[in-house]
C-alpha positions, -999 to 999 in steps of 0.1 A, spaced: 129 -854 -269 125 -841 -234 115 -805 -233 134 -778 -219 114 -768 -195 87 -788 -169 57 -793 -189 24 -808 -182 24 -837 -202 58 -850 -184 49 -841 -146 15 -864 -156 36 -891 -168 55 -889 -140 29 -898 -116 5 -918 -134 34 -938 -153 15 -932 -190 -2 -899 -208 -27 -885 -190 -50 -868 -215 -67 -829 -202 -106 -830 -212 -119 -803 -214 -160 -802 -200 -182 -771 -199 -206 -770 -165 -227 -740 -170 -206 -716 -142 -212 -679 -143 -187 -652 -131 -187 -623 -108 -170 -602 -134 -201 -610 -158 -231 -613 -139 -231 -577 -115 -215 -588 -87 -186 -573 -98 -191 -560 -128 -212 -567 -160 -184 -566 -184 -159 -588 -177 -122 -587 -180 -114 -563 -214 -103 -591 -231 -131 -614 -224 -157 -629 -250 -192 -628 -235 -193 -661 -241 -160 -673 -220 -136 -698 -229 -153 -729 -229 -167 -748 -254 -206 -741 -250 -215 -781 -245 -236 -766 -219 -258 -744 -233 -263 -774 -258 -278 -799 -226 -247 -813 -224 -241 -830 -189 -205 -837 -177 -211 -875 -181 -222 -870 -220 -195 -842 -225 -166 -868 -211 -181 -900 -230 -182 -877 -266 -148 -864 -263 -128 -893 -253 -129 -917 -286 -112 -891 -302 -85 -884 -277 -81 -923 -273 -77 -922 -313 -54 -893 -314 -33 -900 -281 -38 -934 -273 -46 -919 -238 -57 -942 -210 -62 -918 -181 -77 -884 -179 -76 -851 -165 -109 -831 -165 -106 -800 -166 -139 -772 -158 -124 -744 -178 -153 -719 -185 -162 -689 -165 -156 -694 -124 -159 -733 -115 -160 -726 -80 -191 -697 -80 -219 -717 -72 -234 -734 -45 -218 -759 -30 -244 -787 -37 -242 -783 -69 -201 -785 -71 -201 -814 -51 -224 -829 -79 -203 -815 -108 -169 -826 -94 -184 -860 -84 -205 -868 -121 -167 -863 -134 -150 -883 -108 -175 -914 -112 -155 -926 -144 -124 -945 -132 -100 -931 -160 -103 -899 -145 -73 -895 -127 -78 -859 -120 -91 -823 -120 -84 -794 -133 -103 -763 -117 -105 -731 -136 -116 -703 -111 -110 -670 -98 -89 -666 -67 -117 -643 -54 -142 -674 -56 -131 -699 -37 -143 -702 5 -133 -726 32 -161 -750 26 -151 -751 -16 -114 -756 -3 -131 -786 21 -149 -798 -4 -118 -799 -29 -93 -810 -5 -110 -838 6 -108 -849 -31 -71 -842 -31 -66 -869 -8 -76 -900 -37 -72 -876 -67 -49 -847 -82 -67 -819 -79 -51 -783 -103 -65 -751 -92 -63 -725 -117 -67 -692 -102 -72 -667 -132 -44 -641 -117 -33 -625 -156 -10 -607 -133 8 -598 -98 7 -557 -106 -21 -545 -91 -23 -511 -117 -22 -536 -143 -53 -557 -126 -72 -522 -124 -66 -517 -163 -80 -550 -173 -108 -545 -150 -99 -580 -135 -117 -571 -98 -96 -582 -76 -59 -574 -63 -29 -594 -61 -31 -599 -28 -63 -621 -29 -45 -644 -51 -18 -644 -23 -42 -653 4 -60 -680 -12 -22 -698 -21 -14 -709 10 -55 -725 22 -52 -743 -14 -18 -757 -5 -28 -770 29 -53 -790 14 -28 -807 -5 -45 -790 -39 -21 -778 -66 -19 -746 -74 -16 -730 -113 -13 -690 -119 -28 -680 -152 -7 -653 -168 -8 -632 -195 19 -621 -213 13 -586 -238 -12 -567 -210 -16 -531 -215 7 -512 -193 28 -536 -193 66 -533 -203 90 -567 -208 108 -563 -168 77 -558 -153 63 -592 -172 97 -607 -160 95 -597 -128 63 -614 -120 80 -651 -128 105 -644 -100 77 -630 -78 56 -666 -82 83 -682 -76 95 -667 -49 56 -679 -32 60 -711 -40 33 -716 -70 32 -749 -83 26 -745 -120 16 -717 -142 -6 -713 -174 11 -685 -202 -13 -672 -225 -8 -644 -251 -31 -613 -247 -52 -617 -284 -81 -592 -294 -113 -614 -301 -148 -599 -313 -173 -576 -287 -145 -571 -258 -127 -535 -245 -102 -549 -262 -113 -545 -297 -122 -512 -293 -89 -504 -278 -70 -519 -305 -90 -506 -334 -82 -472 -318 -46 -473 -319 -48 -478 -280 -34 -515 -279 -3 -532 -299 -2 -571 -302 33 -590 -299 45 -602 -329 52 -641 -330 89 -638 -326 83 -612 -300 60 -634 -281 84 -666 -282 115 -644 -272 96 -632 -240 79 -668 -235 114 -682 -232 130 -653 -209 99 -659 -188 105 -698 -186 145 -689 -179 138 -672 -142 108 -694 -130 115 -717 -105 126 -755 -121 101 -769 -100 72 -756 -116 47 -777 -136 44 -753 -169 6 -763 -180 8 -739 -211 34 -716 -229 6 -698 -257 -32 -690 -262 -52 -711 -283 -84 -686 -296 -111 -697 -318 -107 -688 -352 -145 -672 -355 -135 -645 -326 -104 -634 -334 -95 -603 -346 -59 -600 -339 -32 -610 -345 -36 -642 -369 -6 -656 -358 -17 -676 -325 -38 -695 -349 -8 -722 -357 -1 -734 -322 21 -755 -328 43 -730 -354 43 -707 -318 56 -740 -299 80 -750 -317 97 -717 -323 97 -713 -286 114 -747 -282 142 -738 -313 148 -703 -293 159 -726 -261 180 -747 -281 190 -720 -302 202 -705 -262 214 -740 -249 188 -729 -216 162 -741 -200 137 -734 -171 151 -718 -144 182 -714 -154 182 -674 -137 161 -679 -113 175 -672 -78 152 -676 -46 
Protein backbone atom coordinates (compact mmCIF):
# COMPACT_ATOMS: atom_id res chain seq x y z
CA UNK A 1 0.00 0.00 0.00
CA UNK A 2 1.29 3.44 -0.97
CA UNK A 3 2.52 5.45 1.85
CA UNK A 4 1.21 8.53 3.02
CA UNK A 5 3.79 10.56 2.53
CA UNK A 6 6.78 10.70 -0.40
CA UNK A 7 9.23 8.18 0.67
CA UNK A 8 12.48 7.13 -0.58
CA UNK A 9 11.85 3.82 -1.77
CA UNK A 10 8.91 5.15 -4.13
CA UNK A 11 10.69 8.37 -5.64
CA UNK A 12 13.59 5.53 -6.53
CA UNK A 13 11.15 3.44 -8.20
CA UNK A 14 9.89 6.13 -9.89
CA UNK A 15 12.94 6.83 -11.73
CA UNK A 16 14.75 3.64 -12.05
CA UNK A 17 11.32 1.66 -12.74
CA UNK A 18 12.35 -1.20 -9.97
CA UNK A 19 13.82 -0.99 -6.07
CA UNK A 20 16.71 0.70 -5.76
CA UNK A 21 18.53 -0.72 -2.75
CA UNK A 22 20.72 2.20 -0.29
CA UNK A 23 24.27 0.55 0.55
CA UNK A 24 25.70 1.77 2.99
CA UNK A 25 29.97 1.91 2.63
CA UNK A 26 32.31 3.43 5.20
CA UNK A 27 35.44 5.50 3.40
CA UNK A 28 37.58 6.44 6.32
CA UNK A 29 36.37 10.53 6.36
CA UNK A 30 37.17 12.58 9.41
CA UNK A 31 35.20 15.62 10.59
CA UNK A 32 35.91 19.14 11.53
CA UNK A 33 33.86 18.80 14.57
CA UNK A 34 36.21 15.84 15.66
CA UNK A 35 39.58 16.40 14.53
CA UNK A 36 40.38 20.42 15.97
CA UNK A 37 39.40 22.27 13.27
CA UNK A 38 36.46 22.96 14.87
CA UNK A 39 36.29 21.38 17.77
CA UNK A 40 37.58 17.99 19.25
CA UNK A 41 34.25 16.83 20.62
CA UNK A 42 31.86 16.63 18.13
CA UNK A 43 28.22 17.30 18.13
CA UNK A 44 26.79 16.33 22.02
CA UNK A 45 25.16 13.55 20.66
CA UNK A 46 27.86 12.13 18.68
CA UNK A 47 29.64 8.63 19.34
CA UNK A 48 33.47 9.02 18.79
CA UNK A 49 33.18 6.57 16.49
CA UNK A 50 30.39 8.19 14.05
CA UNK A 51 27.62 6.49 12.37
CA UNK A 52 29.16 4.27 10.07
CA UNK A 53 29.73 0.90 10.17
CA UNK A 54 33.66 0.78 10.81
CA UNK A 55 34.38 -1.53 7.45
CA UNK A 56 37.14 0.92 7.23
CA UNK A 57 39.12 0.63 10.06
CA UNK A 58 38.84 -3.12 9.20
CA UNK A 59 40.84 -2.52 5.41
CA UNK A 60 37.80 -2.60 3.92
CA UNK A 61 37.90 -0.74 0.38
CA UNK A 62 34.64 0.51 -1.14
CA UNK A 63 34.87 -2.24 -3.92
CA UNK A 64 35.08 -5.19 -1.07
CA UNK A 65 32.50 -3.13 1.22
CA UNK A 66 29.84 -3.08 -1.95
CA UNK A 67 30.66 -6.76 -3.24
CA UNK A 68 30.09 -8.15 0.80
CA UNK A 69 26.96 -6.36 1.35
CA UNK A 70 25.03 -6.91 -1.78
CA UNK A 71 24.14 -10.86 -1.64
CA UNK A 72 22.33 -10.20 1.18
CA UNK A 73 20.36 -7.25 0.03
CA UNK A 74 19.79 -9.15 -3.35
CA UNK A 75 18.52 -12.09 -0.95
CA UNK A 76 16.36 -9.89 1.26
CA UNK A 77 15.07 -7.31 -1.43
CA UNK A 78 15.58 -8.82 -4.61
CA UNK A 79 17.21 -5.45 -5.43
CA UNK A 80 18.83 -5.00 -8.82
CA UNK A 81 20.17 -1.44 -8.68
CA UNK A 82 21.83 0.45 -5.89
CA UNK A 83 22.34 3.53 -4.20
CA UNK A 84 25.69 3.99 -2.24
CA UNK A 85 25.52 5.88 0.22
CA UNK A 86 29.15 7.41 2.22
CA UNK A 87 27.37 7.92 5.59
CA UNK A 88 30.17 8.22 8.26
CA UNK A 89 31.74 11.41 9.46
CA UNK A 90 32.13 14.33 6.58
CA UNK A 91 32.31 12.62 2.92
CA UNK A 92 33.25 15.65 1.41
CA UNK A 93 36.48 16.68 3.99
CA UNK A 94 39.29 15.47 2.20
CA UNK A 95 41.20 16.19 -0.71
CA UNK A 96 39.91 16.24 -3.68
CA UNK A 97 42.07 13.37 -5.23
CA UNK A 98 41.07 11.25 -3.03
CA UNK A 99 37.03 11.90 -3.40
CA UNK A 100 37.31 11.64 -6.94
CA UNK A 101 38.79 8.09 -6.20
CA UNK A 102 36.21 7.18 -3.63
CA UNK A 103 33.14 8.40 -5.65
CA UNK A 104 34.62 6.71 -8.78
CA UNK A 105 35.76 2.97 -7.06
CA UNK A 106 31.83 3.12 -6.22
CA UNK A 107 30.65 4.29 -9.51
CA UNK A 108 32.69 1.53 -11.43
CA UNK A 109 29.94 -1.22 -10.70
CA UNK A 110 27.07 -0.69 -13.23
CA UNK A 111 24.25 -1.50 -10.61
CA UNK A 112 25.07 1.57 -8.94
CA UNK A 113 22.58 3.86 -9.94
CA UNK A 114 23.53 6.43 -7.49
CA UNK A 115 25.01 8.28 -4.53
CA UNK A 116 24.23 9.25 -1.50
CA UNK A 117 26.69 11.90 0.13
CA UNK A 118 26.57 12.31 3.89
CA UNK A 119 28.43 15.69 4.73
CA UNK A 120 28.40 18.83 6.51
CA UNK A 121 27.16 21.92 4.77
CA UNK A 122 30.32 23.69 6.06
CA UNK A 123 32.48 21.09 3.93
CA UNK A 124 31.67 21.22 0.73
CA UNK A 125 33.75 24.05 -1.99
CA UNK A 126 33.33 24.86 -5.53
CA UNK A 127 35.74 22.27 -6.85
CA UNK A 128 33.77 19.25 -4.52
CA UNK A 129 30.44 20.79 -5.96
CA UNK A 130 32.41 20.48 -9.67
CA UNK A 131 33.48 17.38 -8.94
CA UNK A 132 29.88 16.15 -7.80
CA UNK A 133 27.98 17.87 -10.43
CA UNK A 134 29.69 16.63 -13.07
CA UNK A 135 28.55 13.23 -11.78
CA UNK A 136 25.07 14.45 -11.56
CA UNK A 137 24.91 14.70 -15.16
CA UNK A 138 25.01 10.39 -15.72
CA UNK A 139 24.02 9.60 -12.02
CA UNK A 140 21.61 10.75 -9.04
CA UNK A 141 23.62 12.26 -6.88
CA UNK A 142 21.82 12.97 -2.70
CA UNK A 143 23.62 15.37 -0.72
CA UNK A 144 22.99 15.11 2.83
CA UNK A 145 23.94 18.16 4.61
CA UNK A 146 23.90 17.22 8.44
CA UNK A 147 21.73 20.59 9.33
CA UNK A 148 19.91 18.79 12.89
CA UNK A 149 18.29 22.21 12.77
CA UNK A 150 17.48 25.84 11.15
CA UNK A 151 17.63 27.61 14.90
CA UNK A 152 20.74 28.92 15.26
CA UNK A 153 20.59 28.94 19.44
CA UNK A 154 19.75 25.45 19.03
CA UNK A 155 22.97 24.80 16.66
CA UNK A 156 25.06 26.58 19.47
CA UNK A 157 23.67 24.07 22.11
CA UNK A 158 24.58 20.97 20.32
CA UNK A 159 27.88 22.42 19.54
CA UNK A 160 27.04 21.73 15.76
CA UNK A 161 29.73 24.59 14.41
CA UNK A 162 28.18 26.18 12.06
CA UNK A 163 24.95 28.47 11.56
CA UNK A 164 21.91 28.03 9.55
CA UNK A 165 22.84 30.21 7.21
CA UNK A 166 25.77 28.10 5.82
CA UNK A 167 23.38 25.39 5.14
CA UNK A 168 21.40 28.26 3.24
CA UNK A 169 24.26 29.21 1.07
CA UNK A 170 25.53 25.87 0.06
CA UNK A 171 21.43 24.97 -1.18
CA UNK A 172 21.34 26.94 -3.93
CA UNK A 173 25.46 25.93 -5.56
CA UNK A 174 24.22 22.14 -4.87
CA UNK A 175 21.05 22.72 -6.86
CA UNK A 176 22.71 24.34 -9.77
CA UNK A 177 24.66 21.43 -10.34
CA UNK A 178 21.69 19.50 -10.70
CA UNK A 179 22.64 17.54 -7.16
CA UNK A 180 19.84 16.79 -4.81
CA UNK A 181 19.57 18.09 -1.77
CA UNK A 182 18.50 16.13 1.79
CA UNK A 183 18.40 18.16 5.30
CA UNK A 184 19.07 15.95 8.22
CA UNK A 185 16.87 16.81 11.11
CA UNK A 186 16.54 16.01 14.40
CA UNK A 187 13.48 15.85 16.13
CA UNK A 188 13.75 15.97 20.46
CA UNK A 189 16.93 18.68 20.54
CA UNK A 190 17.47 20.36 23.71
CA UNK A 191 15.88 23.72 23.74
CA UNK A 192 13.74 22.79 21.60
CA UNK A 193 9.76 23.01 22.11
CA UNK A 194 7.07 21.13 19.53
CA UNK A 195 6.30 24.84 17.27
CA UNK A 196 9.78 25.58 17.05
CA UNK A 197 10.38 21.72 15.58
CA UNK A 198 7.27 22.54 13.40
CA UNK A 199 8.29 25.57 12.30
CA UNK A 200 11.44 24.42 10.70
CA UNK A 201 9.43 21.94 8.12
CA UNK A 202 7.68 25.13 6.73
CA UNK A 203 11.04 26.95 6.80
CA UNK A 204 12.70 24.05 4.33
CA UNK A 205 10.06 24.11 2.52
CA UNK A 206 9.71 27.31 1.95
CA UNK A 207 13.75 27.10 0.28
CA UNK A 208 13.00 24.61 -1.71
CA UNK A 209 14.90 21.44 -0.14
CA UNK A 210 14.47 18.41 -1.93
CA UNK A 211 14.20 15.70 0.60
CA UNK A 212 14.88 15.47 4.30
CA UNK A 213 16.26 12.73 6.73
CA UNK A 214 14.13 12.70 10.51
CA UNK A 215 16.03 11.22 13.11
CA UNK A 216 15.10 10.99 16.90
CA UNK A 217 17.59 12.63 19.23
CA UNK A 218 18.81 9.13 21.32
CA UNK A 219 21.57 9.16 24.17
CA UNK A 220 24.32 6.64 23.21
CA UNK A 221 27.51 5.80 25.35
CA UNK A 222 30.76 8.60 25.93
CA UNK A 223 28.68 11.76 24.26
CA UNK A 224 27.56 15.32 26.23
CA UNK A 225 24.62 13.79 25.89
CA UNK A 226 24.88 11.12 28.43
CA UNK A 227 26.04 13.13 30.86
CA UNK A 228 23.28 15.54 30.26
CA UNK A 229 20.71 12.95 30.57
CA UNK A 230 22.04 11.11 33.49
CA UNK A 231 21.87 14.59 35.16
CA UNK A 232 18.38 15.28 34.88
CA UNK A 233 19.44 17.86 32.11
CA UNK A 234 17.89 16.05 28.94
CA UNK A 235 14.29 14.24 28.58
CA UNK A 236 13.86 11.67 25.63
CA UNK A 237 10.40 11.46 23.64
CA UNK A 238 8.46 8.79 24.36
CA UNK A 239 7.44 6.51 21.28
CA UNK A 240 4.03 7.83 20.94
CA UNK A 241 5.38 11.26 21.52
CA UNK A 242 7.87 10.87 18.82
CA UNK A 243 5.27 9.38 16.13
CA UNK A 244 2.68 12.21 16.98
CA UNK A 245 5.33 14.96 16.18
CA UNK A 246 6.88 12.73 13.23
CA UNK A 247 3.43 12.89 11.59
CA UNK A 248 2.64 16.77 12.41
CA UNK A 249 6.04 17.33 10.96
CA UNK A 250 5.30 15.25 7.68
CA UNK A 251 1.62 17.23 7.53
CA UNK A 252 3.32 20.93 6.78
CA UNK A 253 6.38 19.81 4.55
CA UNK A 254 6.14 20.57 1.17
CA UNK A 255 4.35 17.24 -0.96
CA UNK A 256 7.17 17.48 -3.14
CA UNK A 257 9.73 16.37 -0.84
CA UNK A 258 11.54 12.95 -1.13
CA UNK A 259 11.27 11.89 2.82
CA UNK A 260 14.65 9.56 2.95
CA UNK A 261 13.88 8.72 6.75
CA UNK A 262 11.11 9.30 9.45
CA UNK A 263 13.26 7.56 12.84
CA UNK A 264 16.87 6.81 14.07
CA UNK A 265 18.18 3.52 13.87
CA UNK A 266 21.10 3.30 16.91
CA UNK A 267 23.22 0.36 17.57
CA UNK A 268 22.04 -1.60 20.33
CA UNK A 269 25.77 -1.72 22.04
CA UNK A 270 25.67 2.34 22.34
CA UNK A 271 22.57 3.02 23.49
CA UNK A 272 21.63 4.22 26.57
CA UNK A 273 18.31 5.81 26.08
CA UNK A 274 15.46 5.35 25.42
CA UNK A 275 15.08 1.48 24.32
CA UNK A 276 12.32 2.10 22.28
CA UNK A 277 14.07 3.23 18.80
CA UNK A 278 15.43 -0.22 18.94
CA UNK A 279 12.06 -1.84 17.01
CA UNK A 280 12.12 0.28 13.93
CA UNK A 281 9.74 -0.91 12.37
CA UNK A 282 7.20 -0.89 15.78
CA UNK A 283 8.13 3.27 15.39
CA UNK A 284 7.16 2.99 11.53
CA UNK A 285 4.32 1.50 11.58
CA UNK A 286 2.71 3.45 14.43
CA UNK A 287 3.69 6.56 12.55
CA UNK A 288 1.88 5.10 9.43
CA UNK A 289 -1.49 3.95 11.73
CA UNK A 290 -1.44 7.71 13.27
CA UNK A 291 -1.88 9.09 9.46
CA UNK A 292 -4.54 6.78 8.76
CA UNK A 293 -5.84 7.00 12.05
CA UNK A 294 -5.96 11.29 10.79
CA UNK A 295 -7.00 10.35 7.13
CA UNK A 296 -3.64 12.99 6.27
CA UNK A 297 -0.83 12.89 4.56
CA UNK A 298 2.30 14.96 3.60
CA UNK A 299 1.65 18.33 3.14
CA UNK A 300 -1.56 18.51 3.73
CA UNK A 301 -0.90 22.14 5.90
CA UNK A 302 1.72 23.22 4.27
CA UNK A 303 1.24 26.71 2.61
CA UNK A 304 4.19 28.31 0.55
Amino acid sequence: MRKRYNDLNHHLRSIFGERVQKLTVDAGFSCPNRDGTLSTGGCIYCSPKGSGTGAHALGLSISEQIMQSKPGLIRRYKARKFMVYFQAFSNTYGPLEKLKAVYDEALSFDDVVALSIGTRPDCVDEPVLDLLGDYAKKRLIWMEYGLQSPHDNTLITINRGHDFACFKSVLPPSQKRGLKVCAHIILGLPGEDRAMMLEGAKILSDLGVDGVKIHLLYVIKNTVLETMYQNGDFHCLEKDEYAQLVCDYLERLSPDMVIHRITGDPHPDELVAPQWPLKKSDTTNLIGSILEQRDSYQGQYYNR
